[in-house]
C-alpha positions in Angstrom: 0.0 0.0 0.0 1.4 3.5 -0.9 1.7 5.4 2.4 0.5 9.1 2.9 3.7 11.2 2.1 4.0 13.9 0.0 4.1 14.4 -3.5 7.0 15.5 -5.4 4.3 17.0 -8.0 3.8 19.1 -5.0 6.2 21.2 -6.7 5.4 20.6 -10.4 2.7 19.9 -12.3 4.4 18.8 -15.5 5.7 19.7 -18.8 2.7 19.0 -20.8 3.6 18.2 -24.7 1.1 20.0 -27.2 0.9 16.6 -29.5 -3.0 16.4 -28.7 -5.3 14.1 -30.5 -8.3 14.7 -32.1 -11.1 12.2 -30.0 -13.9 12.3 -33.3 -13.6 15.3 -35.6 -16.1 17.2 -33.7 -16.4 21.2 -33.4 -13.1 22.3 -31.9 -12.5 25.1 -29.5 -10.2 27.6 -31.1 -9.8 30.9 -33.5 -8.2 31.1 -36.7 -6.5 34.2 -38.1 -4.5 34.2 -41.8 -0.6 35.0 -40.4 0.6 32.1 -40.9 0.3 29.7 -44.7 -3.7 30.8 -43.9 -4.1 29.5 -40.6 -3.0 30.4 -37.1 -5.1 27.9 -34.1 -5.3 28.7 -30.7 -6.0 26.9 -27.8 -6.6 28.1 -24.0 -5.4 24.8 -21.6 -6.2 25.8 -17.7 -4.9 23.5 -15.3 -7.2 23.0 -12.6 -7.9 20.4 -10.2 -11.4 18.1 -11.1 -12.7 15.2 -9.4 -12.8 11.8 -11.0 -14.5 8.7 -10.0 -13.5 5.8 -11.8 -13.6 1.7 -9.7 -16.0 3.1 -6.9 -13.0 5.0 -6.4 -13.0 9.5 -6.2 -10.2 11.4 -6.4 -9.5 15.0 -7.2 -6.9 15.3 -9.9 -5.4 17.9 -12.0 -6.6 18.0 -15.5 -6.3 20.9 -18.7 -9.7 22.1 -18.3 -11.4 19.7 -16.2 -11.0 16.6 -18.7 -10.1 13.3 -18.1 -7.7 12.3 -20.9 -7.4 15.9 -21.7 -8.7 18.3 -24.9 -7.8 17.5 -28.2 -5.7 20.1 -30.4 -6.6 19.6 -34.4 -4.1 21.4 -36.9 -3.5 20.6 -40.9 0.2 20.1 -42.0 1.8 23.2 -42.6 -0.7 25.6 -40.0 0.8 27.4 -36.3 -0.5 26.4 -33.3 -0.6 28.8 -30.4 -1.4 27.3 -27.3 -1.8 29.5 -23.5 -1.0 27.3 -20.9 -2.3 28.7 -17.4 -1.1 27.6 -14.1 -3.4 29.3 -11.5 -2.3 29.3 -8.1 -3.0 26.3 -6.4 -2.4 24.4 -2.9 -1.0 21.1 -4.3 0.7 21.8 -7.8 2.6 24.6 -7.9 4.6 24.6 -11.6 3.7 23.3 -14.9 4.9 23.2 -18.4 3.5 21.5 -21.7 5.6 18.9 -23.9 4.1 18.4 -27.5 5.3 14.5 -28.3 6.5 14.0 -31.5 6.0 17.2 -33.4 9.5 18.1 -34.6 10.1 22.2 -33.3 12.2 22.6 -36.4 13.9 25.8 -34.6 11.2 26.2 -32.3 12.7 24.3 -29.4 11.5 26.7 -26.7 8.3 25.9 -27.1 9.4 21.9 -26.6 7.9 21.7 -23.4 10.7 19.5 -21.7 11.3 20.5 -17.6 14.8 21.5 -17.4 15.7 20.9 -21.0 14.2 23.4 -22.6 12.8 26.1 -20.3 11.8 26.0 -16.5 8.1 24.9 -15.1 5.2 27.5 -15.9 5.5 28.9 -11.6 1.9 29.2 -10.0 -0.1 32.0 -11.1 1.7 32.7 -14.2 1.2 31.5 -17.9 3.2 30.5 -21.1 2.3 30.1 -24.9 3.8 27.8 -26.9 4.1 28.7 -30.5 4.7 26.0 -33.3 4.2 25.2 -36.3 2.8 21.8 -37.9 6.0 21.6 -40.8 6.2 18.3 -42.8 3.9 16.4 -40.4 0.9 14.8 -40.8 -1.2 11.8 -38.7 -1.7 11.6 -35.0 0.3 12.6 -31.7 -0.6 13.5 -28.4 0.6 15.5 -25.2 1.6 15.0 -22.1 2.9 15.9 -18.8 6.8 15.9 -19.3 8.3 15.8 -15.1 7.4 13.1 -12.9 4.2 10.9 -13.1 1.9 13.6 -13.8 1.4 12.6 -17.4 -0.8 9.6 -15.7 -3.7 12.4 -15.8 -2.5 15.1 -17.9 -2.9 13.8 -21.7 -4.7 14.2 -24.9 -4.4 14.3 -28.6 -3.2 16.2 -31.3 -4.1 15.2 -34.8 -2.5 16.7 -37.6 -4.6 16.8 -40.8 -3.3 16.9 -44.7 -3.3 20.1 -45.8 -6.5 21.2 -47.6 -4.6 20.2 -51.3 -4.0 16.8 -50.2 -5.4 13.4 -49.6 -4.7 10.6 -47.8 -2.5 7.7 -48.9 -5.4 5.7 -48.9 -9.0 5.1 -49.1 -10.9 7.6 -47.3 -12.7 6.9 -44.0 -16.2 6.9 -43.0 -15.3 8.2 -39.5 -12.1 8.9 -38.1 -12.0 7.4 -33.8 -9.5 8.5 -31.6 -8.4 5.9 -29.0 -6.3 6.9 -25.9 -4.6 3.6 -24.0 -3.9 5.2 -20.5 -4.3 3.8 -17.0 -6.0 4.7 -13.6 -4.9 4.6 -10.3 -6.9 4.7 -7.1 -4.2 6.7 -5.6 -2.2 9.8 -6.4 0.5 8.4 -8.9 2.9 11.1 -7.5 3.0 9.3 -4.1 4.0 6.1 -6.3 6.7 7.3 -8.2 7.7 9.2 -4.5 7.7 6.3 -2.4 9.6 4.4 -4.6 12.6 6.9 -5.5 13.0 7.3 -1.8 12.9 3.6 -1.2 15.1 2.5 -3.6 12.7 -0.3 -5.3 9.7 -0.8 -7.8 7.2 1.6 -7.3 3.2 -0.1 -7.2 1.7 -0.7 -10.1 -2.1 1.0 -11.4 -5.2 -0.6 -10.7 -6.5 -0.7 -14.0 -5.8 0.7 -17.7 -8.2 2.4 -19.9 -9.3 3.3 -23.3 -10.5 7.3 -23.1 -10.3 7.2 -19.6 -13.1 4.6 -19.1 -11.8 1.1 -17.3 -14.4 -1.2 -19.3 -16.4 -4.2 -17.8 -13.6 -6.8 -16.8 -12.8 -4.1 -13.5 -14.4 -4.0 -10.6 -17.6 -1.2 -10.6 -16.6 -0.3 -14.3 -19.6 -1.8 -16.9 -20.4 2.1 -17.2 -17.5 3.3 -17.4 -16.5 1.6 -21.4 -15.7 2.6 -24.3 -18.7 1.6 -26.9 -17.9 2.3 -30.6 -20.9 1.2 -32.6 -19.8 0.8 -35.9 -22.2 0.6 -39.4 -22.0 -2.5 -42.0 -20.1 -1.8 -44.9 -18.2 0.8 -43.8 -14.2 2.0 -43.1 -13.2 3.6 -39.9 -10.0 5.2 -39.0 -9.2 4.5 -35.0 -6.1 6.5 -34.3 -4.4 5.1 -31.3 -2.4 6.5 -28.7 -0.4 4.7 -26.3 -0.3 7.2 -23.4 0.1 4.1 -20.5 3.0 5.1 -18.5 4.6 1.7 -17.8 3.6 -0.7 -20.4 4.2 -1.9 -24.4 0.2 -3.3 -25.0 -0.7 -5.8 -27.2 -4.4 -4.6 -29.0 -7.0 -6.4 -30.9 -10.6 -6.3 -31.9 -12.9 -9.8 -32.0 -13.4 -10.7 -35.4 -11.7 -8.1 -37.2 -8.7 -7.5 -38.6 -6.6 -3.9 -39.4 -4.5 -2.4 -41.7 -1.4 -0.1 -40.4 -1.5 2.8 -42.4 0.6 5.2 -39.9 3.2 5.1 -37.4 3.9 8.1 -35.2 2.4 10.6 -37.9 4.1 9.1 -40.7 2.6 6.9 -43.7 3.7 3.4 -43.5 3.2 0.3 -46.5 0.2 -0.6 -45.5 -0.9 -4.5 -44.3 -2.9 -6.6 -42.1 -2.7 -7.5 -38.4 -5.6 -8.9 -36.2 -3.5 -7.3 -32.9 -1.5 -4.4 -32.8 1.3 -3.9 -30.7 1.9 -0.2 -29.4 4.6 0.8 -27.0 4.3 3.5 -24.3 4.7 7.5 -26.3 4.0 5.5 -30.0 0.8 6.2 -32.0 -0.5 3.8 -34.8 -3.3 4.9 -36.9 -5.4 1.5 -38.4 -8.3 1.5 -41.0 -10.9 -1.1 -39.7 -13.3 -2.6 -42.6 -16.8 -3.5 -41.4 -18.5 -6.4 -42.0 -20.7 -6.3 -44.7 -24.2 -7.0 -42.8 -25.1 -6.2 -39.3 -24.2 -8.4 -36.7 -26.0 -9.0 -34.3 -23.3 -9.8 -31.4 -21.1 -7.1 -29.7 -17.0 -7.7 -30.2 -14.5 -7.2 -27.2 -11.8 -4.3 -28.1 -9.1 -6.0 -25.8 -5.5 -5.1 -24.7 -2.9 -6.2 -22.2 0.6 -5.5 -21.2 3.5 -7.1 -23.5 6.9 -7.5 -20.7 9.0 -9.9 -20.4 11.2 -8.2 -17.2 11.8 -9.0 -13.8 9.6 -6.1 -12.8 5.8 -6.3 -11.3 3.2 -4.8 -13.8 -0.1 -4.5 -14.1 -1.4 -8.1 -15.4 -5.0 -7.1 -15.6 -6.5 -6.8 -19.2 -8.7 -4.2 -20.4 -11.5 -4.5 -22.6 -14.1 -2.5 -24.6 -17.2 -3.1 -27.2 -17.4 -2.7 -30.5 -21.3 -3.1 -31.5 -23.1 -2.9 -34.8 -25.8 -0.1 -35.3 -28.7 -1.0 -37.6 -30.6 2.3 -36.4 -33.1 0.5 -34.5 -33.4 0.9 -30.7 -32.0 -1.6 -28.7 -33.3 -1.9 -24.9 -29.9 -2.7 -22.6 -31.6 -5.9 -21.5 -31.1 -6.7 -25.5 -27.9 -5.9 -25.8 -26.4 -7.3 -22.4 -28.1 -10.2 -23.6 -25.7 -10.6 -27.2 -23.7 -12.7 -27.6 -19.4 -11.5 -26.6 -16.6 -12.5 -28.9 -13.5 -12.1 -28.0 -10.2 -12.1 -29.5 -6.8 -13.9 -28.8 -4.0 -12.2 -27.8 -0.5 -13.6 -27.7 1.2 -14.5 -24.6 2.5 -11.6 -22.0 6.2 -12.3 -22.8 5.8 -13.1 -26.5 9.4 -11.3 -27.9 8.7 -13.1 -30.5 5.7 -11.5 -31.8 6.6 -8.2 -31.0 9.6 -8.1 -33.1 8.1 -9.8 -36.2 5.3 -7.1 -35.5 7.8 -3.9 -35.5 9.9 -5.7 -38.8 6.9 -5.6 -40.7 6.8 -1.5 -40.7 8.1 0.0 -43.6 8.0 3.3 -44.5 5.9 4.5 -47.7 8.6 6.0 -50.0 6.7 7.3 -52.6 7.3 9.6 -54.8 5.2 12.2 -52.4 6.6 10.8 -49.1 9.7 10.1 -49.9 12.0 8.3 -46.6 15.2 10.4 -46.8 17.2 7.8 -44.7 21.3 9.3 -44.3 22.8 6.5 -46.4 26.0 7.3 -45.3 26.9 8.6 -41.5 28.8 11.6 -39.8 29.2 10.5 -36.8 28.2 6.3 -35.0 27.2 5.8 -31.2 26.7 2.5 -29.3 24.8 3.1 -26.3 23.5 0.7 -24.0 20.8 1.3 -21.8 19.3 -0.9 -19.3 18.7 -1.1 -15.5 21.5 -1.0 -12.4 21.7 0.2 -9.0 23.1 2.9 -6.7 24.6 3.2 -3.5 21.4 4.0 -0.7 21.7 7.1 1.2 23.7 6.9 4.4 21.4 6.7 7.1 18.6 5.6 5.1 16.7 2.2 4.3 16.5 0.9 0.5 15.1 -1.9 -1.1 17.0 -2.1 -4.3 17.9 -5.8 -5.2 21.3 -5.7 -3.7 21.9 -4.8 -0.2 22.2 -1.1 0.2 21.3 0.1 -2.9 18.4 1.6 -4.9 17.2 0.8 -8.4 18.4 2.8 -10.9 18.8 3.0 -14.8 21.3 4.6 -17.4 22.4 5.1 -20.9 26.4 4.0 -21.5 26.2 3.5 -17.6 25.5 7.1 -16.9 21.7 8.6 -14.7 20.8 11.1 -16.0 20.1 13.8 -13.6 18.1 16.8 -13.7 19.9 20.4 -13.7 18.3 23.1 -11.1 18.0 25.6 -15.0 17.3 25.0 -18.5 19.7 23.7 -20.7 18.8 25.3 -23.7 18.9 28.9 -22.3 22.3 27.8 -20.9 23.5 26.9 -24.2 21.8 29.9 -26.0 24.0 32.7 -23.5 27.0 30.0 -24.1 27.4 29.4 -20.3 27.3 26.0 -20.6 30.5 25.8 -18.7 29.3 26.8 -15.2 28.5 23.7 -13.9 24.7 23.1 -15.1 25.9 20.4 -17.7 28.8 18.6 -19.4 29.7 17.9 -22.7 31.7 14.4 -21.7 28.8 12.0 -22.5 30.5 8.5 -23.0 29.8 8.2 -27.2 30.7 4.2 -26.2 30.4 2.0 -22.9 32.6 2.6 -20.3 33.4 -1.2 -20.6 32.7 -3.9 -23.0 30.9 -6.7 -21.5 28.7 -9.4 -23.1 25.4 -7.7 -23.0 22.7 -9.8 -23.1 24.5 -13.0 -21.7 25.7 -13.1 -18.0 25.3 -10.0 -16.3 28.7 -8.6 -14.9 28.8 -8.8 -11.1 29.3 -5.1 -10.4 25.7 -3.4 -11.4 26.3 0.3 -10.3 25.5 3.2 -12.4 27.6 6.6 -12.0 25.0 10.0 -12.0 25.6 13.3 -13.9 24.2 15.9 -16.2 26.0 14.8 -19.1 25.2 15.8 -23.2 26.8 14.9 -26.5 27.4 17.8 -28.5 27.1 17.7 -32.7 27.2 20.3 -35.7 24.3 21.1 -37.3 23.4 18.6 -40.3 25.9 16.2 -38.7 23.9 12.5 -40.3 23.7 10.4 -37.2 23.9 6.4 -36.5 22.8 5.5 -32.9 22.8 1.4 -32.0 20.9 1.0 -28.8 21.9 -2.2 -27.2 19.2 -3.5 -24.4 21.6 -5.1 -21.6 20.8 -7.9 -19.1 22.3 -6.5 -16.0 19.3 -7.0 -13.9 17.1 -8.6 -16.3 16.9 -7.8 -20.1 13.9 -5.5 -20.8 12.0 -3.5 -23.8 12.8 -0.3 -23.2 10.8 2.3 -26.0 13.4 5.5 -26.5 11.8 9.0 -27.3 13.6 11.5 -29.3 12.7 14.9 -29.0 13.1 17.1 -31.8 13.4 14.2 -34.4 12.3 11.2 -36.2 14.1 8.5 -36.3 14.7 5.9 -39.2 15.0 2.6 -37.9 17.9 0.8 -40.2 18.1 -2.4 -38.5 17.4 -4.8 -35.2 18.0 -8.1 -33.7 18.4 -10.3 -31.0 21.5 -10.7 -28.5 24.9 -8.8 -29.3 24.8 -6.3 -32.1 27.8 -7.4 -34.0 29.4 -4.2 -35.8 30.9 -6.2 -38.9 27.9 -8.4 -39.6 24.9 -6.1 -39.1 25.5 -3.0 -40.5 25.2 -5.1 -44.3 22.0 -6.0 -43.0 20.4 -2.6 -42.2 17.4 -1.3 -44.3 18.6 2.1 -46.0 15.3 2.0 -48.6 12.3 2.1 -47.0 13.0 2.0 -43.1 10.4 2.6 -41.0 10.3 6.3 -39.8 9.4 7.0 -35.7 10.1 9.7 -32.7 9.6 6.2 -30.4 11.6 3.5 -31.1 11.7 0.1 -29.0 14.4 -1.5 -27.8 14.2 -5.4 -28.3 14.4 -7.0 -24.5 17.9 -8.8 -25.1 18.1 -7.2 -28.4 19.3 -4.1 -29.8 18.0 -1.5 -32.5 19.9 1.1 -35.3 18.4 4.4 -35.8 19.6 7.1 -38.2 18.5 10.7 -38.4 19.7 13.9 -39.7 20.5 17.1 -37.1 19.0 19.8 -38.6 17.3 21.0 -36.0 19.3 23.3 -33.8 18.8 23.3 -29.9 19.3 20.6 -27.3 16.8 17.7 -27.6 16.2 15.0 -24.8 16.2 11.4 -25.5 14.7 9.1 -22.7 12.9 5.8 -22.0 9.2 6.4 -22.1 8.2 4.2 -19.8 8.2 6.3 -17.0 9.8 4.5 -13.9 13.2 4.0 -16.1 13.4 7.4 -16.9 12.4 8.1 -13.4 15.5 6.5 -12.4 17.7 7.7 -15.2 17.2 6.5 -18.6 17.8 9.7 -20.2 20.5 11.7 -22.3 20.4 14.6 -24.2 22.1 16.2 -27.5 22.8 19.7 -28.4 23.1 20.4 -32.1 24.9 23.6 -32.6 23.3 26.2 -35.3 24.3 26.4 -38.3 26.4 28.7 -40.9 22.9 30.2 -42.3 20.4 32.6 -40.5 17.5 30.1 -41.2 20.1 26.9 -39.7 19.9 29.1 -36.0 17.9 28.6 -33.1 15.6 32.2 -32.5 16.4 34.0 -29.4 14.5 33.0 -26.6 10.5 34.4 -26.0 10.0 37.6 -23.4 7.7 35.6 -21.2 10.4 32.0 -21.1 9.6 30.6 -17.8 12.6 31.3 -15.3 13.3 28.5 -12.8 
């Protein structure tokens, strides 16, 4: 049971990210003015606390204008976005700040939205606006809270439309259904992640996930609480899904159906078939759904469960929703609890197996229109490893870490990445970053070479620091990210801010630098800002840094970045006025 302490969102209330997802196409809340290639959006977000029942269970959480997931944000490709984000005063969360997942802030990294790395939290009683613009983009994203675990309430969508000349890539929906994966928990996830750091172990897991907020019948007091989507015969649906779960890869599928991928992290994909879906935590995947051809009379479980194969606890549980046909003709709810329920199968909780022939099958579209500009030659090559070690425990404190006197911890090239006290980027903009607040000493290889995924090594400790890698602007960049086994091998999804990756090549075990590399897909590679790392595996990615600032890269499930699982890069401007980073706004948030 978590014990009543305090939070350490008593003291921020997040960086939320401005990637918000449209939940059905319906009227949206903003103004448009012609300043910007025709369209400028704007959207007010208010944080403010709202109570929530959900399992029996009320609790008073903090929300962006009293919704649970949070509003959507719509934009076409090529359109601004201004969002205000107010933080009135408040007893319990004092700071915020907004993170807009995936959208690339080509030079417009101050509105990134990253605590620490790219400005300070929004203090109590003040505001912020984050001005971006939608550039070479198109599909579905979300936002989030971006500093501790407030993210567990603080999310929504942000869909990103073809501009109004183009199509999409394929046939055009009926309907377009936006479906958020996310999780509830009875307590205040705050106290979770705060327990835990200051015990040294596994923090509790959530008592139930959800789709849109909603539980579904398989939880305890939740048949109201589920997502219905009633569906027509005959016709093609686009479900854009969000995997905004802070803790677990999910494994998705509909009774009776099967999808086509058409989109991965706002980016077309070759499209093909899959009865289940597998989505990791910070990844979106849009799928078009063809009906059958007559009404059914039945109702169809919408199932998903967590995909881990680590020592870890997680949430077991599975969560379900309905998908019902709609003949227009009232049903009474004796008629329809009274249907008959399919469900589907989903593969095993530890199935590697299917995961990685799941994630091989993506391929970008390279067309002539969306071409994949994969870097067929590199700049510069990093191996990092990231994985899971330990720390020594506080003197004159208890931990529970596995080892005896030690706390859980996690690192990229064996170094925890630790929060500085100011931003980054403002540090790099006056060119101070020599006074302490950050390094430029980021291990480009690991410290020492070990056998990775075989027998771990018997010393697991992890040094701390605020350490960055530093690269020119258009430098073409190969990462391998090698999963290690030192206390259990484990998925591990990596985020990059600021980019998208293209994923070259993966495997299983060792990556071995003179086999591999002959191997790697530089056609049609698959093109993501959320990548996963096979558990006891490794993955290439390849991107181009032309976007000056300094851009975080982290584990998105939360606990491992809680405990470290984080770097970051600064890519230096470049020769041409239009290659620099803009000076920062008047109202920049000041720590």
């Amino acid at each position: 049971m978590i014990s009543a302490i305090p939070s350490t969102a008593a003291f921020f209330v997040a960086s939320l990210f401005v990637t918000s997802f449209l939940w059905t196409f319906p009227q949206v809340v903003l103004a448009a003015t012609s300043n910007y290639e025709g369209v400028t959006r704007h959207y007010h977000f208010n944080i403010r606390l709202k109570n929530v029942t959900r399992l029996c269970h009320t609790k008073s959480m903090v929300t962006v204008n009293g919704k649970f997931p949070g509003p959507r944000v719509v934009a076409r490709e090529g359109e601004k976005l201004v969002v205000k984000l107010v933080s009135p005063c408040m007893h319990i969360y004092d700071t915020k700040c907004m993170y807009r997942h995936g959208v690339r802030q080509l030079r417009s990294g101050w509105s990134d939205g990253a605590s620490y790395i790219t400005q300070c939290p929004i203090q109590s009683g003040e505001s912020y606006v984050y001005k971006f613009s939608m550039v070479g983009q198109r599909g579905t994203l979300f936002w989030h809270a971006h500093i501790s675990w407030l993210r567990a309430t603080l999310y929504g969508p942000l869909i990103i439309l073809p501009s109004r000349n183009q199509s999409y890539p394929f046939a055009k929906p009926y309907k377009e259904i936006p479906i958020l994966f996310g999780e509830w928990w009875n307590v205040d996830p705050e106290a979770v992640i705060a327990q835990a750091l200051h015990t040294g172990g596994g923090p509790n897991v959530s008592d139930a996930y959800t789709f849109n907020g909603l539980p579904g019948p398989l939880y305890n007091c939740s048949t109201n609480d589920t997502l219905r989507l009633k569906v027509k015969p005959g016709k093609r649906y686009l479900l854009r899904l969000i995997n905004a779960a802070m803790n677990d890869e999910l494994f998705f599928s509909i009774a009776n159906h099967s999808m086509t991928i058409v989109e991965a992290d706002a980016t077309y994909v070759k499209p093909f078939n899959s009865d289940i879906i597998v989505i990791g935590p910070g990844q979106t995947t849009n799928v078009v759904l063809e009906t059958k051809p007559e009404y059914i009379n039945a109702t169809f479980f919408m199932l998903a469960r967590p995909y881990s194969n680590g020592r870890g606890t997680f949430d077991n549980s599975t969560l379900a929703g309905i998908l019902e046909y709609d003949n227009d003709t009232p049903f009474s709810k004796s008629h329809l609890k009274n249907l008959p329920h399919l469900k589907p199968n989903l593969p095993a909780m530890n199935d590697a197996s299917f995961v990685a022939n799941f994630s091989g099958k993506l391929r970008s579209l390279n067309s002539e229109e969306y071409p994949a500009n994969v870097p067929k030659s590199v700049d510069r090559s990093f191996f990092f490893t990231v994985g899971l070690g330990t720390m020594p425990c506080p003197r004159n404190q208890r931990c529970e870490g596995p080892y005896n006197r030690t706390k859980l911890s996690a690192s990229v090239n064996n170094v925890s990445f630790v929060l500085p006290w100011v931003a980054i980027l403002e540090q790099h903009f006056l060119g101070k970053g020599d006074n302490g607040v950050y390094s430029t000493d980021f291990p480009v290889v690991p410290p020492r070479a070990f056998n990775y995924t075989g027998k771990p090594p018997n010393n697991s400790m992890v040094r701390s620091g605020t350490k960055v890698v530093v690269i020119p602007y258009n430098t073409r960049v190969e990462v391998v990210l090698q999963d290690t086994s030192i206390l259990g091998a484990e998925s591990h999804p990596l985020h990059l801010h600021g980019f998208n990756m293209f994923v070259v090549g993966q495997g299983f075990g060792n990556f071995d630098p003179n086999a591999d590399p002959h191997r790697f897909n530089l056609v049609d590679p698959v093109e993501r800002n959320t990548v996963g790392v096979p558990s006891g595996g490794w993955v290439a990615i390849r991107f181009i840094a032309d976007n000056p600032g300094v851009w975080l890269m982290h584990c998105h499930i939360d606990v491992h970045m809680s405990w470290g699982l984080r770097m970051a890069w600064i890519v230096n401007d470049g020769e041409l006025s239009h290659q620099k980073l803009p000076p920062p706004p008047s109202d920049l948030p000041k720590c």
